[in-house]
C-alpha positions as CSV (number, residue, x, y, z in Angstrom):
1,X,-1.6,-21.6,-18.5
2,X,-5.1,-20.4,-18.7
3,X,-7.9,-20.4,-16.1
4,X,-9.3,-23.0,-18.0
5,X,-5.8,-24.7,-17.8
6,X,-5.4,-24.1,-13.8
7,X,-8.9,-25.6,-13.2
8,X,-8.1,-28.7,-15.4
9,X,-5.2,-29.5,-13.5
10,X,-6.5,-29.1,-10.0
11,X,-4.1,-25.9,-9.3
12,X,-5.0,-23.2,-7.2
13,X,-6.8,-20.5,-8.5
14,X,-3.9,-17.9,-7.6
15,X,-1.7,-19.3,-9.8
16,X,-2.7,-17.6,-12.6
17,X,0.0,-16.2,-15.0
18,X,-0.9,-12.9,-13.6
19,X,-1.0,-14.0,-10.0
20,X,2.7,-15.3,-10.4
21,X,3.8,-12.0,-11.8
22,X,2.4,-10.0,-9.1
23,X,4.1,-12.3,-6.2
24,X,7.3,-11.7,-8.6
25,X,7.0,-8.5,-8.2
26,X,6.1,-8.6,-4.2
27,X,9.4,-10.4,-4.0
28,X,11.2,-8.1,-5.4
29,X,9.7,-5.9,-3.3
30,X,10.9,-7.0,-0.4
31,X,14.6,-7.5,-1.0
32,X,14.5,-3.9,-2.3
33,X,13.9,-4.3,-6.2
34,X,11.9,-1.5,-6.6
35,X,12.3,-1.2,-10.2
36,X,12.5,-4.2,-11.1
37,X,9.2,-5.0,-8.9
38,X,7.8,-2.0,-10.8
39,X,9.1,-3.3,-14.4
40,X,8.1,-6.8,-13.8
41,X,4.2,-5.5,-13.4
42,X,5.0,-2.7,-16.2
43,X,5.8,-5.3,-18.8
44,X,3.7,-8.2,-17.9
45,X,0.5,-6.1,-17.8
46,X,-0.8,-8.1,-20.6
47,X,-0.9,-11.3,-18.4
48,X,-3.4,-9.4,-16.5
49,X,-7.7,-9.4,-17.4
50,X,-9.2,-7.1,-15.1
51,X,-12.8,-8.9,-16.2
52,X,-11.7,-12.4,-15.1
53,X,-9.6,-11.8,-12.4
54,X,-10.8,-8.0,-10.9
55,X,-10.0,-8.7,-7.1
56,X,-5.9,-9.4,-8.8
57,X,-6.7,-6.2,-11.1
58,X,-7.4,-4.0,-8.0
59,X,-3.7,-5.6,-5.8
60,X,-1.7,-5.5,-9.1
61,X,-2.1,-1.8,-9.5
62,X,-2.4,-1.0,-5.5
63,X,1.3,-2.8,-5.8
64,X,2.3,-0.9,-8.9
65,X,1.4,2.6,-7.2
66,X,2.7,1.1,-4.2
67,X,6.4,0.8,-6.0
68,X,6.1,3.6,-8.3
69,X,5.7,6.1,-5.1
70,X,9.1,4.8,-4.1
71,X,10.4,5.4,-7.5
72,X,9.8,9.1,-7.3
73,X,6.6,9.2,-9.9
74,X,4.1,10.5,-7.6
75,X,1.7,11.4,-10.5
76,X,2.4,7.5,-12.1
77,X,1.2,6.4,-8.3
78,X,-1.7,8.6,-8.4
79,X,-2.9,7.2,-11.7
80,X,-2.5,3.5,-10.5
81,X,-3.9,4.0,-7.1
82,X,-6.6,5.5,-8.5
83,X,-7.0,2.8,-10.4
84,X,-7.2,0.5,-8.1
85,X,-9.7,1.6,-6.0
86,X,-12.0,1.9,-8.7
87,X,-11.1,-2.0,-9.5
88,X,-11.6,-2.4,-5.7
89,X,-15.0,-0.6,-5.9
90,X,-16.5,-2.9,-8.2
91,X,-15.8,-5.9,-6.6
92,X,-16.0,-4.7,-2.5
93,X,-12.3,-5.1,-2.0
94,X,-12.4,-2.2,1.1
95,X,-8.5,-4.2,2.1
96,X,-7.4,-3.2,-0.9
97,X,-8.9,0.7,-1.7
98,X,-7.6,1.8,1.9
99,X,-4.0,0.7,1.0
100,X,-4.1,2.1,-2.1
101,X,-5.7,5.5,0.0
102,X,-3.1,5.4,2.2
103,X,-0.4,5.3,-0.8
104,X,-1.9,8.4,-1.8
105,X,-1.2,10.0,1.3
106,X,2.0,9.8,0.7
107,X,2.2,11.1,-2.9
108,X,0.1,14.3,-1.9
109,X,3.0,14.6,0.6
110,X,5.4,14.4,-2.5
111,X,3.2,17.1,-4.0
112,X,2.4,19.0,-1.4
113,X,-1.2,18.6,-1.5
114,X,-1.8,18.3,2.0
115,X,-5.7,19.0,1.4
116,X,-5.5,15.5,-1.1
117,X,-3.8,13.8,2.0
118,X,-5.8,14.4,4.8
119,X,-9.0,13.6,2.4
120,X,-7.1,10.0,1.4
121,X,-5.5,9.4,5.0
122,X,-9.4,9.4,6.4
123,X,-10.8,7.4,3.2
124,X,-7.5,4.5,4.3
125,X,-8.3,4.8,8.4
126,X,-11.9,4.2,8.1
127,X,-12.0,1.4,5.4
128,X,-8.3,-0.3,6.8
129,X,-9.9,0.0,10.6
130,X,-13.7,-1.9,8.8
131,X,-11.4,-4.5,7.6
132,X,-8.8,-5.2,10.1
133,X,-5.7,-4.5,8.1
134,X,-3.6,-3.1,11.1
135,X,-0.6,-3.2,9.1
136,X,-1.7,-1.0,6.5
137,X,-3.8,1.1,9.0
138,X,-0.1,1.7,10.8
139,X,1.6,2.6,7.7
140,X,-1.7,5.3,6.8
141,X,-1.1,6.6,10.2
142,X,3.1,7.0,9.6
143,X,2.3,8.7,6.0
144,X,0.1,11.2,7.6
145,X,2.5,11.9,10.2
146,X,5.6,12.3,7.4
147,X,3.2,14.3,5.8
148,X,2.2,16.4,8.7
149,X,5.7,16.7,9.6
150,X,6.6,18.3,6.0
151,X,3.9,20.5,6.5
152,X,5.1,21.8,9.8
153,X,2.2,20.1,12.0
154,X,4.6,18.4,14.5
155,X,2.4,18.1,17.6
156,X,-0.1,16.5,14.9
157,X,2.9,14.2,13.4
158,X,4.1,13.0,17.0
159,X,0.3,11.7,17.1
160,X,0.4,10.4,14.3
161,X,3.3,8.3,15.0
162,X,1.8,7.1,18.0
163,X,-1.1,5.5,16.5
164,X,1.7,3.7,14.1
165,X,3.6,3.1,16.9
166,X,0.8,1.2,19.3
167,X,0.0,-0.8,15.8
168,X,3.3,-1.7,15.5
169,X,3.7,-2.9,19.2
170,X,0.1,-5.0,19.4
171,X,1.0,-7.0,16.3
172,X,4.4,-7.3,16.9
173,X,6.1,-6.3,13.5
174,X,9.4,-4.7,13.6
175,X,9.0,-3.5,10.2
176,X,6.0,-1.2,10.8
177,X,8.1,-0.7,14.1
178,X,11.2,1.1,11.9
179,X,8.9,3.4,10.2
180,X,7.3,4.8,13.0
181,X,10.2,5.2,15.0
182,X,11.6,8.1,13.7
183,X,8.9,10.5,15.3
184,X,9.5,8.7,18.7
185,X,11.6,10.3,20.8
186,X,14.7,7.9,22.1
187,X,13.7,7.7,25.7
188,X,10.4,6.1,25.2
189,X,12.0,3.0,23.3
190,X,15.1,2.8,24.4
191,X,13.6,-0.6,26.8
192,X,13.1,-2.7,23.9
């Protein structure tokens, strides 16, 4: 199917060829497929036109440096963060550049650039906290603590994990919850 195609038959307008692939690829994601979620966006690149579809251009390749990071290709995650923040620029998608900012604190931690991270972890807090993305905004603050922690900043990682922490509790997700726990100390959520 083309766009022509999906508007024909009445379908949404995510259902795109492209727009399947990427929630293929989120799936995977979240039963743990990183490599396969990462192939699956490698290999169907094709299926994607940035010129017709740039607000999908700008989540595909937040996604791909997203699931590349966890592969252990920092420099591949740079490239497609970067990428998609200059997708997200041109369209005004500020959800999607502060994720893929906050995915790049996280690969300056895995390069030790800590001067790259602490530029990227403000760019993702101010854009994630003018769009409401808590989740994401949590998951900025936990990569800035990891990286502050590798960096020997504890007092500044504990804080760090706070702010995740507080996200965590006022939406009420137990996966931002997990993350952010390990710079909690026992006593404080051992209630819950």
């Amino acid at each position: 199917l083309d766009q022509a195609d999906i508007a024909q038959q009445g379908l949404p307008a995510d259902c795109s060829p492209a727009a399947i692939v990427l929630r293929t690829a989120q799936s995977l994601y979240f039963i743990g497929d990183f490599a396969g979620a990462a192939g699956t966006l490698e290999a169907e690149e094709s299926r994607l036109d940035a010129s017709r579809e740039p607000n999908l251009a700008a989540a595909w390749h937040f996604w791909l440096s997203h699931l590349v990071l966890r592969l252990g290709k920092p420099h591949q995650c740079i490239d497609a963060a970067r990428r998609s923040i200059h997708l997200g620029q041109a369209v005004g998608d500020h959800a999607t550049m502060g994720k893929a900012d906050g995915v790049l604190v996280m690969s300056a931690e895995h390069l030790g650039d800590y001067v790259l991270g602490e530029t990227e972890a403000k760019a993702s807090t101010e854009l994630l906290t003018r769009v409401s993305e808590p989740y994401w905004l949590g998951m900025t603050h936990f990569y800035l603590g990891w990286m502050r922690m590798m960096a020997g900043q504890f007092v500044d990682a504990l804080a760090c994990q706070d702010q995740a922490y507080d996200l965590a509790i006022a939406i009420s997700d137990k996966r931002l919850l997990t993350y952010c726990l390990f710079g909690k100390r026992s006593e404080e959520h051992t209630s819950e």
